[in-house]
C-alpha positions as CSV (number, residue, x, y, z in Angstrom):
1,X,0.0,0.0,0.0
2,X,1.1,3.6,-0.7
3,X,0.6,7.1,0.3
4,X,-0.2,9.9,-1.7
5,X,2.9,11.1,-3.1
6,X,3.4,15.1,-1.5
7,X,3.1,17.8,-4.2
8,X,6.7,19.2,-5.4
9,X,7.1,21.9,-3.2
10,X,7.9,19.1,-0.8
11,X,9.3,16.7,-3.0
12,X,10.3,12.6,-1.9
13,X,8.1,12.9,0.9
14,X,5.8,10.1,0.6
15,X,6.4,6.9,2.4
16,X,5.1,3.2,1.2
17,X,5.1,0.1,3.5
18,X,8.0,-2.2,2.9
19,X,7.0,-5.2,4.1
20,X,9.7,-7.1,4.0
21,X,9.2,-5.9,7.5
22,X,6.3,-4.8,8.6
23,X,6.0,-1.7,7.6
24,X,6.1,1.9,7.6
25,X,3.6,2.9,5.7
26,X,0.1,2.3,4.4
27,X,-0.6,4.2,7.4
28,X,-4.4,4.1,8.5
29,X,-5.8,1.8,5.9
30,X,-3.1,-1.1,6.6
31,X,-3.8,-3.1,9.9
32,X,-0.9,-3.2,12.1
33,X,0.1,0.5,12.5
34,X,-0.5,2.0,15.7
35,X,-2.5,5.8,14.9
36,X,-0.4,7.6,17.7
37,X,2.6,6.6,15.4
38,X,1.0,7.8,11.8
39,X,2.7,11.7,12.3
40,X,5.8,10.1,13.4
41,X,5.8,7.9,9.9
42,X,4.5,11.3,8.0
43,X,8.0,13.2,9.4
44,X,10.3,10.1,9.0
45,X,11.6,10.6,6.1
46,X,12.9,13.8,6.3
47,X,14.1,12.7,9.8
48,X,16.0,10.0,8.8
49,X,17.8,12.1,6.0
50,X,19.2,14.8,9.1
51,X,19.5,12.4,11.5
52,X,23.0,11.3,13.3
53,X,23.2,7.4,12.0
54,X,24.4,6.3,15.7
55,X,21.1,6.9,17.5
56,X,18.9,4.8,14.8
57,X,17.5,2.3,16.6
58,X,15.3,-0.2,16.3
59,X,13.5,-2.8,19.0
60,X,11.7,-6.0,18.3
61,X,9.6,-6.9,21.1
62,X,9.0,-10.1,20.8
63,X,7.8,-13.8,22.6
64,X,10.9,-14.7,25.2
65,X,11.3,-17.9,23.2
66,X,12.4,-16.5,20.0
67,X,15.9,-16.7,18.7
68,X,16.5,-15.8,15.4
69,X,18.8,-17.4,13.2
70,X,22.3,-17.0,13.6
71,X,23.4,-13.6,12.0
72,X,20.2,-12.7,10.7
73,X,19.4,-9.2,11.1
74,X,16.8,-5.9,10.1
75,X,17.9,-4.1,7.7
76,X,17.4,-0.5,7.0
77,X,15.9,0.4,3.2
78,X,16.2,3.2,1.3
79,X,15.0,3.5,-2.1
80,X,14.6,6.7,-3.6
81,X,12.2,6.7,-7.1
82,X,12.6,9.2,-9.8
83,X,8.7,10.0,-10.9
84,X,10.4,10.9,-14.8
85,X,12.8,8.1,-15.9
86,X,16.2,9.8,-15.9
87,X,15.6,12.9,-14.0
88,X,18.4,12.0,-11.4
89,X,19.3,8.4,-10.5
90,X,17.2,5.9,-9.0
91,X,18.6,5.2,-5.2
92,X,18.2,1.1,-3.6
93,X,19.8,0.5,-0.3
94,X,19.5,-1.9,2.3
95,X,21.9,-1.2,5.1
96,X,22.3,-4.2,8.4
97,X,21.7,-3.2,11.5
98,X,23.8,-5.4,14.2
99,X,22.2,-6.1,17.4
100,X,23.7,-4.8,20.6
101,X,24.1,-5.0,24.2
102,X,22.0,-2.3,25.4
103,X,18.8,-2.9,27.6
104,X,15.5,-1.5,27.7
105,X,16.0,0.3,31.2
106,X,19.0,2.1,29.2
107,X,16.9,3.2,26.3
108,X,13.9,4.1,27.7
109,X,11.8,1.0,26.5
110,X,9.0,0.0,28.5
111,X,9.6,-3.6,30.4
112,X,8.9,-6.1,28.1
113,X,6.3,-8.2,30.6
114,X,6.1,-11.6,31.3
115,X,7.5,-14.1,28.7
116,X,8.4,-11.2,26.6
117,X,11.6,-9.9,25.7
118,X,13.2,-7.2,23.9
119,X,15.8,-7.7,20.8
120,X,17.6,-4.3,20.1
121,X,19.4,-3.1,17.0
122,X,21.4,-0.4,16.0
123,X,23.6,0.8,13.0
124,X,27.2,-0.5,13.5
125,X,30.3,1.9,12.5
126,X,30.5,0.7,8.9
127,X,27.0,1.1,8.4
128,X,26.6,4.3,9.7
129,X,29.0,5.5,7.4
130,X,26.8,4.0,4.5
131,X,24.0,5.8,5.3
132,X,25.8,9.4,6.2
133,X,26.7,8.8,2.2
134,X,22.8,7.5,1.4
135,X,22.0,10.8,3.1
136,X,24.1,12.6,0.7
137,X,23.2,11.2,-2.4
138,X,19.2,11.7,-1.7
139,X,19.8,15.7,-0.7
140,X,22.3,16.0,-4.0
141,X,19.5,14.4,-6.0
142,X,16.9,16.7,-4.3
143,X,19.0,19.5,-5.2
144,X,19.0,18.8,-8.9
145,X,16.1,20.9,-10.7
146,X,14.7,17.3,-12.4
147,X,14.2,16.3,-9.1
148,X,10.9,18.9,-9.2
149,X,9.4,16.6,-11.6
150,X,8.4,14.6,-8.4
151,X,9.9,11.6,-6.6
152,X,9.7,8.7,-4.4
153,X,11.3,8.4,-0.9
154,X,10.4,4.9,0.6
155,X,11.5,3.6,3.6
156,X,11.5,0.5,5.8
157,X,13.3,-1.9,8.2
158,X,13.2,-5.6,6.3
159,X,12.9,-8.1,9.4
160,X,11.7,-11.1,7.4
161,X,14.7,-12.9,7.9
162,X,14.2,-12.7,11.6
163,X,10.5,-14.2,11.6
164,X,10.7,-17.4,13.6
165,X,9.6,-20.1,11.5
166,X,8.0,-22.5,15.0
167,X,4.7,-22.9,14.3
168,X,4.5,-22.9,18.1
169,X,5.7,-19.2,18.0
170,X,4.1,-18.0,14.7
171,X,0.9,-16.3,16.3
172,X,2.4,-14.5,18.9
173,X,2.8,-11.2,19.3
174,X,6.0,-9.3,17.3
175,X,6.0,-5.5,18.1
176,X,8.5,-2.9,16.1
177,X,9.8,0.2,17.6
178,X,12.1,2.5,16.1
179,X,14.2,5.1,17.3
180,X,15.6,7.8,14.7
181,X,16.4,10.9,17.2
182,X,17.6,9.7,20.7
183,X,15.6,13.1,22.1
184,X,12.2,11.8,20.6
185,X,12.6,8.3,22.1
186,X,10.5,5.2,20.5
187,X,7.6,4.8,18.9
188,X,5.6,1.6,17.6
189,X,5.6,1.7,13.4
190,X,4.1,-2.3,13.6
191,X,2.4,-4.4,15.5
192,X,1.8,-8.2,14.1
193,X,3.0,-12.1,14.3
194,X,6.1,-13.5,13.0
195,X,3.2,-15.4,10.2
196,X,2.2,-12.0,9.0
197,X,5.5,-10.8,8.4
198,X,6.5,-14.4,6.2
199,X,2.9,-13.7,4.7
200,X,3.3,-10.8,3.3
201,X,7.2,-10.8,2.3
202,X,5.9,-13.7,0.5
203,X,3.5,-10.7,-1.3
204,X,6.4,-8.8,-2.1
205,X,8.9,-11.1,-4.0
């Protein structure tokens, strides 16, 4: 599902689910997304292209008995549209994450509850410095006067590697958090089961 693309004067701006994960977009009409978070989604975007790569964050709050496959992590897309073919160069990124040692009580997260637990990630060094240049290349193609004849900004955090495959584990409850300024804290951007996120990155391929 897709937003309405914004009008030039505020060009890149619209956001489509990319599921894969679970989604940041879709927004009202696609089940799953929290409505306290839809003016969060709206801004991310242009949050994501000024933000400082080391305080993206996101938390996967998830059944205490999950363990995801060795080395398997979110990663972080990008993917930035031309609406005219050649008007600047079409942008497709995904960047890992790498999960880390920090606790909930550290970041601010709520305690997970009983037979719940947390998984955290965050951008490691090497990464970070991929999306500083990501951030680079979207405001240079911005910049460029084609770039008025409309574009696409879509972003999401691919997680479907994650999904536990159990069947004893696939209906419970898999919650998404994301951090992109370390001021603004976390907010929910999904809400689902490790079967809805095999279901529909099954829909995407």
């Amino acid at each position: 599902m897709k937003v309405k693309p914004m009008s030039p004067k505020n060009p890149g701006s619209s956001l489509r689910r990319s599921l894969l994960l679970a989604g940041v977009a879709g927004l009202a009409a696609c089940g799953g997304i929290p409505l306290s978070s839809l003016p969060k989604l709206v801004q991310l975007s242009s949050q994501l292209l000024d933000a400082d790569p080391a305080q993206f964050i996101v938390a996967l709050q998830v059944d205490a008995r999950v363990a995801p496959p060795p080395g398997a992590v979110p990663l972080l897309q990008i993917q930035l549209q031309p609406k005219v073919e050649g008007a600047f160069a079409p942008l497709d990124r995904k960047l890992p994450l790498a999960l880390t040692t920090a606790t909930s009580a550290t970041l601010s997260l709520d305690a997970p509850g009983p037979g719940r637990r947390w998984l955290v990630y965050s951008l490691p060094p090497a990464t970070q410095a991929e999306l500083q240049k990501v951030q680079a290349m979207v405001k240079q193609a911005q910049a460029q006067p084609g770039y008025q004849r409309g574009g696409r900004l879509a972003l999401g955090v691919e997680q479907k590697d994650l999904a536990v495959t159990d069947p004893a584990l696939a209906r419970t409850r898999w919650s998404t958090w994301m951090q992109v300024k370390q001021s603004e804290g976390f907010f929910e951007v999904w809400n689902g089961t490790p079967e809805e996120i095999k279901r529909l990155a099954e829909t995407k391929k």
